[in-house]
BASE-549458 format. One record per residue (C-alpha): x negated, y negated, z negated; residue number from 1; residue in three letters. Coordinates in nm, 2 decimals, always signed. Example, Ala and Ser with C-alpha at 12.3 -4.5 7.8 and 13.67 -1.06 7.14 Angstrom:
BEGIN
     c1     c2     c3 num residuo
  -1.23  +0.45  -0.78   1     ALA
  -1.37  +0.11  -0.71   2     SER
END
This chain:
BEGIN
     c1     c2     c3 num residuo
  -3.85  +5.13  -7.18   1     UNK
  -3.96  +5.22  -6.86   2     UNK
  -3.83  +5.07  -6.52   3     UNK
  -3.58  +5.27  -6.35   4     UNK
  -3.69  +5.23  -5.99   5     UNK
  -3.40  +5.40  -5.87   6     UNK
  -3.16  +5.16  -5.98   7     UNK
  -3.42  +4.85  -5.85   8     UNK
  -3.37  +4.98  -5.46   9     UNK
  -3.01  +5.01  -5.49  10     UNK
  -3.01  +4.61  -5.59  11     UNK
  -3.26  +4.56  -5.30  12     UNK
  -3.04  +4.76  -5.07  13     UNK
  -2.72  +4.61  -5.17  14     UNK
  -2.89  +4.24  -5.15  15     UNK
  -2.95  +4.32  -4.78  16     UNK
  -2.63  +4.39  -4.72  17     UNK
  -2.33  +4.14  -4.59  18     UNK
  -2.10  +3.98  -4.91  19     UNK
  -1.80  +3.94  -4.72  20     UNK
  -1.58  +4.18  -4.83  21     UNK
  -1.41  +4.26  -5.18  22     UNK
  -1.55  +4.59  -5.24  23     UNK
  -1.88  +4.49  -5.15  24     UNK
  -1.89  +4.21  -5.41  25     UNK
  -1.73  +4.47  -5.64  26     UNK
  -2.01  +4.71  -5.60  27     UNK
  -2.29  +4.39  -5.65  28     UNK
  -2.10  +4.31  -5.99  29     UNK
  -2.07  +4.68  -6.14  30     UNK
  -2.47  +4.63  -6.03  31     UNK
  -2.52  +4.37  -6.27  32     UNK
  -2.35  +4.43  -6.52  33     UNK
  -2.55  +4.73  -6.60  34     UNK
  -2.82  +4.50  -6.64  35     UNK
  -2.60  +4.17  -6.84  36     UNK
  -2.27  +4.39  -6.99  37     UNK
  -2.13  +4.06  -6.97  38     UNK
  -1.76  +4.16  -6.99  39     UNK
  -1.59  +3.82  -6.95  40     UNK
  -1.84  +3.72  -6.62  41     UNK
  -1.65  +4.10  -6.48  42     UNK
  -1.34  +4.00  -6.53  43     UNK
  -1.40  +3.62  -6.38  44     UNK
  -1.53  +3.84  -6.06  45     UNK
  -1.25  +4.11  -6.07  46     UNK
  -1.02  +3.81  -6.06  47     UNK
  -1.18  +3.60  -5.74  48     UNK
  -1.44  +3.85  -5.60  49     UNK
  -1.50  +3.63  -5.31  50     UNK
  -1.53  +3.30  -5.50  51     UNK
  -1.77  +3.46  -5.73  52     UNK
  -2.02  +3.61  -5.44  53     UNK
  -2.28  +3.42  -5.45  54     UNK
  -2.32  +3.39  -5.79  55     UNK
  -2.38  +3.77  -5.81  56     UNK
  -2.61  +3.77  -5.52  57     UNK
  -2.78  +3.51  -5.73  58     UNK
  -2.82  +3.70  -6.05  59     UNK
  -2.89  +4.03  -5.90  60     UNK
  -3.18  +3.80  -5.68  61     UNK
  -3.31  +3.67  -6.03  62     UNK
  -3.36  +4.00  -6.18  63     UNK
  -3.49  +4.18  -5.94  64     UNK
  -3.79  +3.99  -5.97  65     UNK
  -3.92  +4.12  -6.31  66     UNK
  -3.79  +4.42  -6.22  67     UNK
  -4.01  +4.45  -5.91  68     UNK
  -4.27  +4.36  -6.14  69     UNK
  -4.19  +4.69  -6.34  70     UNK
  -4.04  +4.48  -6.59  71     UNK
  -3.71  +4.50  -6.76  72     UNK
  -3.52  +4.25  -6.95  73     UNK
  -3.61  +4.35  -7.27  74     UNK
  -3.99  +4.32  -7.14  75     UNK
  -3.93  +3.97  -7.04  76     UNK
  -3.74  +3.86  -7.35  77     UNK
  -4.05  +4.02  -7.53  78     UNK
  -4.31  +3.76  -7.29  79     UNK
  -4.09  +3.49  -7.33  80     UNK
  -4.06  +3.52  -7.71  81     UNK
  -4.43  +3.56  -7.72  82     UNK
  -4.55  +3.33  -7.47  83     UNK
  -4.33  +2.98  -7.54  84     UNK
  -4.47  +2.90  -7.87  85     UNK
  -4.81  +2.93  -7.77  86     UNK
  -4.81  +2.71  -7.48  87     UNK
  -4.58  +2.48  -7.68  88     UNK
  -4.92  +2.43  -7.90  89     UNK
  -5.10  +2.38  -7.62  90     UNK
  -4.95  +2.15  -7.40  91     UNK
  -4.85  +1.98  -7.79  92     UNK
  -5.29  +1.96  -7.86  93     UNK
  -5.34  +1.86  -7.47  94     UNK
  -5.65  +1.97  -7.24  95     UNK
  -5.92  +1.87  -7.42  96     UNK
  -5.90  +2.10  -7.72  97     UNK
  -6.12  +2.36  -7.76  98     UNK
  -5.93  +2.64  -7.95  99     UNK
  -5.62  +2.85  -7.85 100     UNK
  -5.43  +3.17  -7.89 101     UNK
  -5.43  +3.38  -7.61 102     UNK
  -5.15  +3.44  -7.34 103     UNK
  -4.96  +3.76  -7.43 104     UNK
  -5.09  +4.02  -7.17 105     UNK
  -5.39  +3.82  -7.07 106     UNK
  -5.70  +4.08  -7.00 107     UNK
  -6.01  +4.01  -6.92 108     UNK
  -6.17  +4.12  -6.55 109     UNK
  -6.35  +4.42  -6.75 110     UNK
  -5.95  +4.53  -6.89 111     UNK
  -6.03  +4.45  -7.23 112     UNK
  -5.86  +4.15  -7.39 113     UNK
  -5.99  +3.81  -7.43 114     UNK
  -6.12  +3.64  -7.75 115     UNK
  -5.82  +3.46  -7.86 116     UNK
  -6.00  +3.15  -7.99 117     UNK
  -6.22  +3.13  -7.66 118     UNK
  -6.29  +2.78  -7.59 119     UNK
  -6.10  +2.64  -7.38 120     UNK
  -6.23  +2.26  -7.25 121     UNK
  -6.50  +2.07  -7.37 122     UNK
  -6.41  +1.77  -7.17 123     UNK
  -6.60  +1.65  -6.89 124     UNK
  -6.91  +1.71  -6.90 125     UNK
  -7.19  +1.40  -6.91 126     UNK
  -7.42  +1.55  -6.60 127     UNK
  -7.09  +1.67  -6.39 128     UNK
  -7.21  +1.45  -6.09 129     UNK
  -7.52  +1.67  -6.11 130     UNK
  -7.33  +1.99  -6.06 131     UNK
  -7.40  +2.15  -5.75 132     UNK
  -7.00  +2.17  -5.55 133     UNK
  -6.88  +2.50  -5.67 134     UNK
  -6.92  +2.41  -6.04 135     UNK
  -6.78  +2.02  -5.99 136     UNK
  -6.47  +2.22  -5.81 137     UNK
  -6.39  +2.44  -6.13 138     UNK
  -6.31  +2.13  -6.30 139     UNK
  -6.14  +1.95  -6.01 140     UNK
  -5.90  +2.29  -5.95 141     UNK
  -5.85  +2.29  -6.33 142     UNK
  -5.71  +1.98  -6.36 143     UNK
  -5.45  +2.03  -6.09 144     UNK
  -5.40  +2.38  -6.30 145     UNK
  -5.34  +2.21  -6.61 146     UNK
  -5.10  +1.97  -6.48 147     UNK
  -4.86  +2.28  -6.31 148     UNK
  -4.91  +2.45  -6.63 149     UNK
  -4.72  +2.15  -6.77 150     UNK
  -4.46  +2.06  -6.57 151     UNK
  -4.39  +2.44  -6.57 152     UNK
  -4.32  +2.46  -6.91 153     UNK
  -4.10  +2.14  -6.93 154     UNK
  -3.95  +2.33  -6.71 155     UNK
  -3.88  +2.64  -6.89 156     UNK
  -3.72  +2.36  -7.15 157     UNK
  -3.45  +2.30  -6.97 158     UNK
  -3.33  +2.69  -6.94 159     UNK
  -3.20  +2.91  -7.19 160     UNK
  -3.24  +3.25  -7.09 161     UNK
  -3.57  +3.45  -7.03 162     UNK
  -3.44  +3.58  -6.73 163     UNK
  -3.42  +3.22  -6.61 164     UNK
  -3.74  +3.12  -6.71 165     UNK
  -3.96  +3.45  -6.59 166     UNK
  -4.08  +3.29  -6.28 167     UNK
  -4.26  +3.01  -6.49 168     UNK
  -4.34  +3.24  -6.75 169     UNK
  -4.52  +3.45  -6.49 170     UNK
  -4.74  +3.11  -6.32 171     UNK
  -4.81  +3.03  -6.69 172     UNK
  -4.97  +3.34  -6.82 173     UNK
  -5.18  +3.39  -6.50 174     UNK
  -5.28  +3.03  -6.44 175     UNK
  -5.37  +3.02  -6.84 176     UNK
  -5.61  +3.28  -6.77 177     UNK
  -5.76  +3.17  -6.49 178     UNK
  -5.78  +2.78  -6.63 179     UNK
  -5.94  +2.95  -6.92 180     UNK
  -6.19  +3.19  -6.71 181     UNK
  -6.29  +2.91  -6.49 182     UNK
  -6.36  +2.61  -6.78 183     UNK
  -6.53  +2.89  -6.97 184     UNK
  -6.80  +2.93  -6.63 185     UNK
  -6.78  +2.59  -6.63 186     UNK
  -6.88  +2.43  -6.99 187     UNK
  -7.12  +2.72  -6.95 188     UNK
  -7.33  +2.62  -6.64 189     UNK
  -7.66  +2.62  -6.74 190     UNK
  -7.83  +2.32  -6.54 191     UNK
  -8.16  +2.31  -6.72 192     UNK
  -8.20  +2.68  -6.61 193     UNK
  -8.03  +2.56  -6.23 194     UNK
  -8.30  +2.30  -6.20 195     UNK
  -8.60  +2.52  -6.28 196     UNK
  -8.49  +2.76  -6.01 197     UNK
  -8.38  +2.51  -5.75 198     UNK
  -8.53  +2.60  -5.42 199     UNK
  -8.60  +2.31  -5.21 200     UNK
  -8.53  +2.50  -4.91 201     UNK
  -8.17  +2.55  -4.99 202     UNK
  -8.12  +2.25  -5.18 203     UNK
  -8.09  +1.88  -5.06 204     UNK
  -8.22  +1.69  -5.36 205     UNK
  -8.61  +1.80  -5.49 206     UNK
  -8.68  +1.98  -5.82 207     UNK
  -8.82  +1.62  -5.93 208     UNK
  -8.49  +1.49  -5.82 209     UNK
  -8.25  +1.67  -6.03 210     UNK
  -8.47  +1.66  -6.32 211     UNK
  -8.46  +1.29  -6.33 212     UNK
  -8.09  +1.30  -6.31 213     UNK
  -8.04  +1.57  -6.56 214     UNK
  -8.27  +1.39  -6.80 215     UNK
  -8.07  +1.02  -6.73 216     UNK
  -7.75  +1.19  -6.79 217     UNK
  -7.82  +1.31  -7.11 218     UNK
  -8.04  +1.05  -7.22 219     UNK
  -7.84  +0.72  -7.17 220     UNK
  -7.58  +0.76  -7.49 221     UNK
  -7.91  +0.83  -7.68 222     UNK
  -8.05  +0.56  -7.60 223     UNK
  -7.74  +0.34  -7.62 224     UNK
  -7.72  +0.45  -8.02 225     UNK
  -8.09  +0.40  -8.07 226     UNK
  -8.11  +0.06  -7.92 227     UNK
  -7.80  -0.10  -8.11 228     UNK
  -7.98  +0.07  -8.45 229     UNK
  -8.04  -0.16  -8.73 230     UNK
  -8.40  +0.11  -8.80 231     UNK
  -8.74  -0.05  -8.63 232     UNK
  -8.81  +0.29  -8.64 233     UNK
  -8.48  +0.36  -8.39 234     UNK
  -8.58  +0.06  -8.16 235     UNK
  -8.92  +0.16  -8.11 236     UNK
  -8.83  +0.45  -8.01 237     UNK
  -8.57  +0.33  -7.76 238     UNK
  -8.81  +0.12  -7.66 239     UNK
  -9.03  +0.41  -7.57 240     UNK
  -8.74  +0.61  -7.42 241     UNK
  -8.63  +0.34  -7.20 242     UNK
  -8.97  +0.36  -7.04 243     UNK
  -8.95  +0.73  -6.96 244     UNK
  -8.58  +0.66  -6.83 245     UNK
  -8.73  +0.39  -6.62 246     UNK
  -8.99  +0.65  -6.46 247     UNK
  -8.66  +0.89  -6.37 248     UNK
  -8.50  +0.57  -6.17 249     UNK
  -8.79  +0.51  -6.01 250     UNK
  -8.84  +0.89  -5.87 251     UNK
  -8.48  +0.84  -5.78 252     UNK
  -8.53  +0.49  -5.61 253     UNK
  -8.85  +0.60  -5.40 254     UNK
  -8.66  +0.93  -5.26 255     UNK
  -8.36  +0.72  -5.17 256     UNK
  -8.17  +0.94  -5.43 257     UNK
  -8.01  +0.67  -5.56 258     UNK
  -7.73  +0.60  -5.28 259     UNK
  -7.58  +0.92  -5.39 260     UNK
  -7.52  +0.80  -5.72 261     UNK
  -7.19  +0.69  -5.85 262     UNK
  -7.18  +0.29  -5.88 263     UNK
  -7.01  +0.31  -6.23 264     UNK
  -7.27  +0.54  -6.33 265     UNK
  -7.59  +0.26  -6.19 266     UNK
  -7.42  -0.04  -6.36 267     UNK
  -7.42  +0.21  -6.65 268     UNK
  -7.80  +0.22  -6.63 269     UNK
  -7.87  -0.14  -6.53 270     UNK
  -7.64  -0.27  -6.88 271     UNK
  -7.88  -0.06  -7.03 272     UNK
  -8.19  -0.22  -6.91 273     UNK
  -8.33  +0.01  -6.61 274     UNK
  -8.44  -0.18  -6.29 275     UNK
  -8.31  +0.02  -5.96 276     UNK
  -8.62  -0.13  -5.74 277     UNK
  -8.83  +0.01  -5.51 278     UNK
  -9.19  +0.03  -5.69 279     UNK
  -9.48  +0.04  -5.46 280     UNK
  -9.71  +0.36  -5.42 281     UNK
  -9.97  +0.31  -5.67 282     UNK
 -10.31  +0.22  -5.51 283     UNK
 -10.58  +0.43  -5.68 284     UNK
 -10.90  +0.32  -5.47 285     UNK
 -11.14  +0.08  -5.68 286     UNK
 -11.05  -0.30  -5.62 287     UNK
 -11.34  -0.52  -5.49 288     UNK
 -11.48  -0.82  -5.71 289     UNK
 -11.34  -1.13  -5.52 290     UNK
 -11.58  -1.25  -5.28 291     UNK
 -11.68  -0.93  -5.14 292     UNK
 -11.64  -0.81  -4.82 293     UNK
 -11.41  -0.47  -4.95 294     UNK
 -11.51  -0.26  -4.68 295     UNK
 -11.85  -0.37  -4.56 296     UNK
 -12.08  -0.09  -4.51 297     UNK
 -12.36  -0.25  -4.64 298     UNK
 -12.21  -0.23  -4.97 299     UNK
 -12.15  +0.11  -4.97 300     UNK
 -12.36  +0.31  -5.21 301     UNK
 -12.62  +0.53  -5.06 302     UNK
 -12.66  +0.94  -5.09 303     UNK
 -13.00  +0.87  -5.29 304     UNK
 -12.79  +0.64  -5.56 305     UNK
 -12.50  +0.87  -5.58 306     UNK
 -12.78  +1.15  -5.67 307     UNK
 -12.91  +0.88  -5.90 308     UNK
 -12.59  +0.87  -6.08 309     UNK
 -12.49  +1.20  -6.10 310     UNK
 -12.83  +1.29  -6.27 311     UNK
 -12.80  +1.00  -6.50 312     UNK
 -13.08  +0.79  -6.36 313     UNK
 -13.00  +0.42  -6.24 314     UNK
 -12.75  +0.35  -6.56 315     UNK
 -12.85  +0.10  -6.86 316     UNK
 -13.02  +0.22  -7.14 317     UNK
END
């Protein structure tokens, strides 16, 4: 049934008007009941016209939403019938699960229609503080999404009638799309890929840098389960992990990276062994027997010997 847009200005005109008189509140009710026939309602207002004016102007406001929309009743009695159960099954399984029906009317931004068991949320992810802003945001904004989404459909509880209930039903089946859309980009984010094609010139932490994080991130419940193993096999290899976990604090020590670190995520790290210390620049020049002066000239070795040596004269036979 298509929208007859004729009849939608006359509401809009007649809303604009002044509902002081009788035959203007007449003319507002013979409006709405061609929308709700609701024969006992017309004879309430044919009996008190002016004590019933603002509950036309009320019903007439309420309808003329969807029917701006280019909806009619039947089209929102259609959504509402559609739409409820769904979201009942969601907001039932919570935010966390990972398969869902899709939104009646939902499309996706190329106009065809989403995958109805698209995943939905993984949960948070375990390298999220490594996310450069705009991805950490998607989850942030989501949250606050999912929480609307929520109270909006307790909401729609509470009222009977679709007509009631469109303006919720209308938040709910865009803000499911979008939640949907942005957790999608989100679980997604490829940060192995992000690091290999960081530019340092754009970025404030190093290519080293985000590696080491990346790799303590999803290394530290690994190494968790391997060191509480009953297998020698298990703890020798946690014991070799923990060393190249070590090797990612210290890059992250040494650039200072460190203070940007959550300090629930560094007690994480130190309960598991890693030492957040600053270790010394390793000193590759040869050390001196004790006794010797270390940089006395007359101990240095001469061009002849060096010639010597790189011929393979002067060693022991």
């Amino acid at each position: 049934m298509k929208v007859d847009n004729n009849f939608t200005q006359q509401i809009e005109a007649w809303l604009d008007t002044k509902h002081d008189t009788v035959d203007n509140i007449m003319q507002g009710a013979a409006l709405l009941y061609r929308i709700i026939p609701n024969a006992a309602l017309q004879q309430q207002i044919m009996r008190r016209p002016l004590r019933y004016a603002d509950k036309v102007v009320y019903e007439l406001k309420k309808h003329l939403q969807y029917r701006l929309d280019g909806l009619t009743l039947q089209h929102v009695r259609n959504i509402d019938t559609e739409t409820i159960p769904i979201l009942a099954k969601v907001v039932e399984m919570g935010p966390t699960n990972e398969q869902t029906d899709d939104l009646p009317g939902s499309e996706a931004e190329d106009g065809e229609k989403e995958d109805p068991t698209m995943i939905v949320r993984r949960g948070k992810r375990d390298d999220h503080e490594l996310l450069p802003a705009k991805i950490q945001t998607l989850w942030d904004k989501n949250s606050e999404r999912w929480n609307k989404i929520k109270n909006a459909f307790e909401t729609c509880k509470s009222l009977n009638k679709s007509c009631d209930r469109y303006e919720y039903l209308k938040f709910m089946k865009e803000a499911w799309y979008t939640y949907k859309h942005d957790m999608k980009e989100y679980d997604s984010f490829d940060m192995d890929k992000y690091v290999e094609s960081a530019d340092n010139d754009n970025l404030q932490l190093t290519k080293e840098v985000l590696s080491a994080r990346s790799y303590l991130s999803k290394n530290k419940s690994i190494f968790a389960s391997l060191k509480n193993s009953d297998s020698e096999d298990d703890k020798m290899t946690a014991a070799n992990l923990l060393i190249e976990m070590q090797k990612r604090v210290d890059i992250l020590v040494n650039s200072g990276a460190d203070h940007a670190m959550k300090e629930s995520t560094k007690n994480e790290l130190i309960a598991l062994g890693l030492q957040f210390e600053k270790v010394p620049a390793k000193d590759t020049s040869v050390q001196e027997p004790a006794g010797e002066q270390k940089n006395d000239i007359t101990n240095a070795p001469t061009q002849e010997t060096n010639d010597a040596v790189s011929d393979g004269e002067g060693k022991e036979n």
